[in-house]
Every structure is written in structure tokens, then in C-alpha cells.
C-alpha positions in Angstrom: -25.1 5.2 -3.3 -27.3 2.7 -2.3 -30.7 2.5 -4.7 -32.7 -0.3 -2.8 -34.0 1.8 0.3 -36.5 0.0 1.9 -36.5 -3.0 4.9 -34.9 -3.0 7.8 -34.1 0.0 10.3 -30.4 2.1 10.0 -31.1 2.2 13.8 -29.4 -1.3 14.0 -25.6 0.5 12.7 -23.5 2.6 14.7 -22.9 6.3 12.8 -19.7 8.4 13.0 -17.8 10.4 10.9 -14.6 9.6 9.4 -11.5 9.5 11.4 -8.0 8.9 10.2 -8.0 5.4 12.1 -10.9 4.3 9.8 -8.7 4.6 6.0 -8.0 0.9 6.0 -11.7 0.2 6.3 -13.1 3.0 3.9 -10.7 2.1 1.2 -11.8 -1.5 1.8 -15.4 -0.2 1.2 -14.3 2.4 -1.7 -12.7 -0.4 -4.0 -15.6 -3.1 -2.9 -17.5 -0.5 -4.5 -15.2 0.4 -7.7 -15.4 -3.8 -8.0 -19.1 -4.4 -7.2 -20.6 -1.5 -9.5 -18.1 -1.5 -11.6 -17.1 1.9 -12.0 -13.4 0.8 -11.7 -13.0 3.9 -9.3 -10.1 2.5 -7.2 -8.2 4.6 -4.1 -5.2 3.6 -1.8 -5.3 4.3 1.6 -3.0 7.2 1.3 -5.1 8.7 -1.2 -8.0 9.0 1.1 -6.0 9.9 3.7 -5.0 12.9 2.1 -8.6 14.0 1.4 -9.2 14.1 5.5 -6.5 16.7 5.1 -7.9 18.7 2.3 -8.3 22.6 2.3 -11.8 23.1 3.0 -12.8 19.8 4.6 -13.6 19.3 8.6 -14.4 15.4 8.6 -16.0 16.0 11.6 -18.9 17.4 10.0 -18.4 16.7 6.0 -18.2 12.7 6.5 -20.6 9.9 8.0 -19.8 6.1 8.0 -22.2 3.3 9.4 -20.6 0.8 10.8 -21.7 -3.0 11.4 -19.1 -4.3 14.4 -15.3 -3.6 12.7 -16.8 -3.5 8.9 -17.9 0.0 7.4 -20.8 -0.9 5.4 -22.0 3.0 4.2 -20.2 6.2 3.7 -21.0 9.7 2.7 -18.8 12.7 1.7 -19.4 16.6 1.2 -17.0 18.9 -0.4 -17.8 22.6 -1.5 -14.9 24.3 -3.1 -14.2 27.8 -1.9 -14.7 29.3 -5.2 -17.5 29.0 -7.5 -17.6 27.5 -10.9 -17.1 29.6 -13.7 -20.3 31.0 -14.2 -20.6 32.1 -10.3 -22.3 29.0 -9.1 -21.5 27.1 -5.8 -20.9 24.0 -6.2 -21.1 20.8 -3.7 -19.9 17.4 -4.4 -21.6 14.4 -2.6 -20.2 11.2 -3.2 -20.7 8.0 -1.2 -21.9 4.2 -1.3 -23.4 1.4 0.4 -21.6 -2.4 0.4 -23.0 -4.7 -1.7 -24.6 -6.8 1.0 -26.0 -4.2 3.0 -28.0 -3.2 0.5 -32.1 -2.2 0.5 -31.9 -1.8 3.8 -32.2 2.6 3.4 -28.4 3.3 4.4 -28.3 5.0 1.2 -31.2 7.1 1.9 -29.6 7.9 5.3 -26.8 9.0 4.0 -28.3 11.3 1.6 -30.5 12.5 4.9 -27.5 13.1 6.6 -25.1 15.0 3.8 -27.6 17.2 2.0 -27.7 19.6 5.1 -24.4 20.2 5.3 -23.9 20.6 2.2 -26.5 23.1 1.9 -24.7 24.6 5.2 -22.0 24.7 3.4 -23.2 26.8 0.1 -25.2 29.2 2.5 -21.6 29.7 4.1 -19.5 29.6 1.1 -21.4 30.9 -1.7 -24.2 33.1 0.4 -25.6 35.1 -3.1 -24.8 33.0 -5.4 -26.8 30.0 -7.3 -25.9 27.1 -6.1 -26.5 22.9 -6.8 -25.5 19.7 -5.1 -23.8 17.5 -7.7 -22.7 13.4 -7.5 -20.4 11.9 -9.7 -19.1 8.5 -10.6 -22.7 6.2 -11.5 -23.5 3.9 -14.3 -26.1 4.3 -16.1 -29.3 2.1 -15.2 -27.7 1.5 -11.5 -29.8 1.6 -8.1 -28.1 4.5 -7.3 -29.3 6.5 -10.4 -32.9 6.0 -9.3 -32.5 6.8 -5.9 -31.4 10.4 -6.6 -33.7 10.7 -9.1 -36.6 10.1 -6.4 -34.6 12.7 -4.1 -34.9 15.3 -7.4 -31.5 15.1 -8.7 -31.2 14.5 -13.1 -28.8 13.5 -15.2 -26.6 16.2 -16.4 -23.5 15.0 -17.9 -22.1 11.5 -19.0 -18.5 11.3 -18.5 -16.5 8.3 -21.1 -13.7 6.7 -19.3 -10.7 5.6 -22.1 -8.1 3.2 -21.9 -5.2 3.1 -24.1 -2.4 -0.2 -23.8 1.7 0.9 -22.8 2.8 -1.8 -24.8 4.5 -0.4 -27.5 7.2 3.1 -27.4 5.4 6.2 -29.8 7.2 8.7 -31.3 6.8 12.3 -30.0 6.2 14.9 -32.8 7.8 18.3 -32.8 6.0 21.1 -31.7 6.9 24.7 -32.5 7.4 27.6 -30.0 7.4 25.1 -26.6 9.6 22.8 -25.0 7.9 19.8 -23.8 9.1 18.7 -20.5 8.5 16.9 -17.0 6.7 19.8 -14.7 9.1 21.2 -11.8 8.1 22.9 -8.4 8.8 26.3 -11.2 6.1 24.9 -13.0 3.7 24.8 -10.4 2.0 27.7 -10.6 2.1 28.7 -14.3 0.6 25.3 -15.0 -2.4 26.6 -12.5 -2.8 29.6 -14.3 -3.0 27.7 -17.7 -6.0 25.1 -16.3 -8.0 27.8 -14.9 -7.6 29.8 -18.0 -7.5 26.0 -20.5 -11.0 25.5 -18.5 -12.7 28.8 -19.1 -15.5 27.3 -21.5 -15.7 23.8 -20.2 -18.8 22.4 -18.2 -18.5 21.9 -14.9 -15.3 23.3 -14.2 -14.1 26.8 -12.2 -10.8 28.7 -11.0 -8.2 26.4 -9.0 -7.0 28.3 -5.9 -3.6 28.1 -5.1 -4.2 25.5 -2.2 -6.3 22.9 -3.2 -3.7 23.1 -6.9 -1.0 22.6 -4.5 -2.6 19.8 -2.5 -3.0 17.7 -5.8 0.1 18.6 -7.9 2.2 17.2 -4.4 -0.3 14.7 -3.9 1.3 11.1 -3.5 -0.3 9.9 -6.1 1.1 12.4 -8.8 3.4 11.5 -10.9 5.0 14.3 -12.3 8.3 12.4 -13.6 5.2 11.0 -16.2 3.4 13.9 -17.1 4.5 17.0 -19.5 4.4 20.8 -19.9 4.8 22.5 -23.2 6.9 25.2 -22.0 6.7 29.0 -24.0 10.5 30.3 -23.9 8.6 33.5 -21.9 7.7 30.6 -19.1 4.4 30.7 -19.9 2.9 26.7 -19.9 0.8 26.2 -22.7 -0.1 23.2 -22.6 -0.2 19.8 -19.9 -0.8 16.5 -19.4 -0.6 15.7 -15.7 -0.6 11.6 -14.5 -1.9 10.2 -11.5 -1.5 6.4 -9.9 -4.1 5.5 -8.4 -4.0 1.8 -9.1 -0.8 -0.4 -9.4 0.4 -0.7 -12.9 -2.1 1.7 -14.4 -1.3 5.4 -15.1 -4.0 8.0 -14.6 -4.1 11.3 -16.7 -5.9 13.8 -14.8 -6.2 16.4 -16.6 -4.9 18.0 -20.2 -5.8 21.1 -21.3 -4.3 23.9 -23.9 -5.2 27.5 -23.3 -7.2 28.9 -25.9 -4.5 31.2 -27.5 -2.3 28.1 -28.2 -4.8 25.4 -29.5 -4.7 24.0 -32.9 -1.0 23.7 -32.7 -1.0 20.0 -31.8 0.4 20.3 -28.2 -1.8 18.6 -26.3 -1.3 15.7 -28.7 2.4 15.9 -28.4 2.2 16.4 -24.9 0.0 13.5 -24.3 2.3 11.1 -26.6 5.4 11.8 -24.6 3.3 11.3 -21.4 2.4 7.9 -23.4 5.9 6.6 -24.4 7.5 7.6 -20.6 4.7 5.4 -19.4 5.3 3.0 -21.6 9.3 2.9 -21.5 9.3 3.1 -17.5 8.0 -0.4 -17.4 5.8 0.2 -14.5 2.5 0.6 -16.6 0.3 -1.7 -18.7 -2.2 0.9 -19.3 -3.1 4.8 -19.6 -6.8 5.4 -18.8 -8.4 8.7 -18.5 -12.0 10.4 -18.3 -13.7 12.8 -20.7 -16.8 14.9 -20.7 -18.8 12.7 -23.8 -19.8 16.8 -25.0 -16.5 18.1 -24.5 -16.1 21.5 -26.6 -12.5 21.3 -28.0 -13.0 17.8 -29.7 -10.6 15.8 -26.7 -12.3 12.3 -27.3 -11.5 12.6 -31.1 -7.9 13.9 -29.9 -7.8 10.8 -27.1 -8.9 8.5 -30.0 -6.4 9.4 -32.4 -3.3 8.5 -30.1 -5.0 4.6 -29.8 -7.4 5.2 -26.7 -10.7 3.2 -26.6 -14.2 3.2 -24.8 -13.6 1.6 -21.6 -17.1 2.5 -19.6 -19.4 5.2 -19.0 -20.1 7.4 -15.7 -22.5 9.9 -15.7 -23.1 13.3 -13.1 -26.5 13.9 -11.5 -27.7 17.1 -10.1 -30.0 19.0 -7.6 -30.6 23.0 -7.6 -31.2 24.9 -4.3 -33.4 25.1 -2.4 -33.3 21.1 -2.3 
């Protein structure tokens, strides 16, 4: 988001929401902004395009984009997941940003003006007894954008570390006892679901995965489910998983890991993630494995990410507003 309101009237850009036609320019915005304020948060233009199509989202009335001419200069998003988080809360995700250029001129402000409703709509609608926030990801610490919500009432929460590891070199995968560790099928689908939602039980932030919006990611174009891993129980049951993403060219994305709690302590995570590691590394499409980590995580994952050779890359943090705004 844009931090420098102030100066010259939004009046003087044309305001829509999203369309399908407009990808090529609000990727070109997205990665101006994953270069300019270096949060390294790159899309394609198929990614994005998916997220039009999401469960849940009507761009008609959960997007905005100024425009200047041909060039989208501002954006703003809302997404409220149908369910709440796992201690009953509804939850909406703004997200957004302003080009570098266009800047202090209060399209960051107007975005804000122009999302916060419907997201509120959206809780009201949603999540109509329940406690509710409005949450945005993705800032450095320090930027403009970090005291422009703060003067809207939004506070830090949570600071996410973002970890890189090199696929330079093959690892050796340990054994593991009581699980087969392999690729995740279509048959996999939905027992890996049941695993995250039960694997995220006690971690901030997080709450059930409905069936559609698991489906919409795990066939999601940028998956990559020949790189990722499953610890298999011989009953069926999964485990344990490491599922990969590719967002950028040449750089492979883990998602998410998790263990339920019955299994953890028996190193499969960390097996799982080391065969995720070497496939990565022996396809020859990959120099690097990054991935993103809640700095207070409660089952120790940085130390685990640390121990398999990944290192601080940068720092992201989540702010937050309570209802009523």
C-alpha cells in the first residue's frame, strides 16, 4: 500500500475493478511492487488470473484498480474465506499497492476507502456472529505502508521470516519409519486436506481448508506436485507434507509443511522436506528453495528449516484491524 497520502487529487485516475483483460497490467504492477519494496512477492499472469476465479471472489465488487491512460498505477483486493479461523473468527485479507511513481498522491488511502467496506460487507455476510478483523500481509518493516495503516488503526501482529536454501548440491533422504514418502496423487488430495487442517490446529492465523478453495490450489498451475512429498501411513492416512509452488522461474516455492500432531517428533517433516530438496535440486530447473515462516511458530519449523541449510532471506510482517473499523 501506498504510505505517502497527501498532494494531488485521485479524481485525476480513472477507477474500475479488475477484469480478466487487465492480468498483463496488474502483474506488471504486482512484480513492480515485489521489486520496488522489495518484498520479493513475484506472480505470473496465470497466477492472478486464477485468483479472479477463486471460490468466494466476485471481482466486480472485491477488486479496484486506478488507472493512468493504459498503466495501472493502484490496486486493491478483498478476500474473506467462507470459514472462520480456528478460534471462530472471520477473517478478511486486504492486500494491494501503489507504483512507485504514483506515490503521495492518497491512491493508497483510496484504496483503503474503497476495500474496507466491502470487506466489512463481507464479514457481516459471512461471519454474521462472529468476531471478526481485517488483516494485510506482505510489508517490511519501517515501509510507508506500515504507517499508513497504522494511522487507519491497524498494529503489527505477526512478522513472518522468508528463508532461502541453494539447489546446488543432491541430499540424502533419511529413512522414516511407518510412512512411505512419495509425490502426492489426485488419491492424496483429500487426505492431505484433512492432515493441514488438523497439522494447523494450534498455529496463528490459520483455520479449516474447505474442500474448494484446497482444490483450487493443489490444481493450481503453479503447483508442482511432481516436487513436493507426502509421508504416506500404510492405512492411507498422510502424515506429513511438503507441498511446492513456482511462482518465479528457477525458484521453487514450499507452501506449506505441516505434521499432524499424533505423528510429530518422528522426523518426517524433515525427511519430507529433504526429498522435496534433492528432487528440486536433481530436476535442474531450480537454483533455489525459499519458503515463509511465522518468526513464533509453535512446533520449532525455523530451527527445523535451519537445520536442512536454509538462511534469513527478509522479513514481512501482518497488520491488523478489529471490527467495528
Amino acid at each position: 500500500m501506498d504510505g505517502n497520502d497527501g498532494g494531488a487529487t485521485v479524481t485525476a485516475y480513472t477507477w474500475r475493478h479488475l477484469e480478466e483483460g487487465d492480468v498483463p497490467a496488474w502483474a506488471a504492477l504486482v512484480n513492480h511492487l515485489a521489486e520496488v519494496d522489495g518484498t520479493e512477492e513475484f506472480y505470473r499472469e496465470e497466477d492472478l488470473r486464477e485468483e479472479l476465479g477463486h471460490d468466494g471472489v466476485d471481482p466486480a465488487r472485491d477488486t479496484v484498480a486506478a488507472w493512468d491512460g493504459d498503466v495501472m498505477v493502484a490496486y486493491g483486493s478483498v478476500v474473506v474465506p467462507r470459514s472462520p479461523d480456528h478460534e471462530g473468527q472471520g477473517r478478511a485479507f486486504i492486500g494491494g499497492g501503489v507504483r512507485a511513481e504514483h506515490r503521495g498522491r492518497g491512491l493508497g488511502r483510496e484504496v483503503m476507502d474503497r476495500t474496507e467496506p466491502r470487506a466489512v460487507e463481507l464479514l457481516e455476510e459471512r461471519h454474521p456472529d462472529a468476531t471478526s478483523f481485517v488483516r494485510a500481509y506482505g510489508m517490511r518493516p519501517g515501509s510507508s505502508a506500515e504507517r499508513m495503516m497504522e494511522r487507519r488503526g491497524y498494529r503489527v501482529v505477526r512478522y513472518f521470516n522468508e528463508l532461502k536454501r541453494p539447489l546446488d548440491t543432491p541430499v540424502e533422504v533419511p529413512p522414516v519409519d511407518g510412512a512411505q514418502l512419495v509425490s502426492p496423487g489426485g488419491e492424496h488430495e483429500e487426505p492431505t486436506r484433512l492432515a493441514h487442517n488438523e497439522a494447523f490446529k494450534d498455529h496463528w492465523g490459520s483455520g479449516p481448508q474447505t474442500a474448494e478453495s484446497w482444490h483450487e490450489n493443489w490444481t493450481g498451475g503453479s503447483a508442482r506436485p511432481a516436487l513436493s512429498t507426502v509421508a504416506v501411513a500404510p492405512d492411507g492416512q498422510v502424515l506429513a507434507y511438503v507441498l511446492c509452488s513456482e511462482w518465479v522461474d528457477r525458484h521453487l516455492y514450499v507452501n506449506l509443511v505441516g505434521t499432524v500432531r499424533e505423528a510429530r517428533g518422528r522426523g518426517l517433516a524433515q525427511a519430507a522436506l529433504l526429498r522435496s530438496i534433492d528432487l528440486g535440486t536433481r530436476s535442474g530447473d531450480y537454483d533455489v528453495i525459499e519458503l515463509g515462516v511465522d518468526s513464533e511458530n509453535p512446533s520449532g519449523a525455523t530451527r527445523l528449516y535451519e537445520k536442512v541449510g536454509f538462511v534469513h532471506n527478509l522479513q514481512t510482517m501482518s497488520m491488523q484491524r478489529d471490527l467495528p473499523l
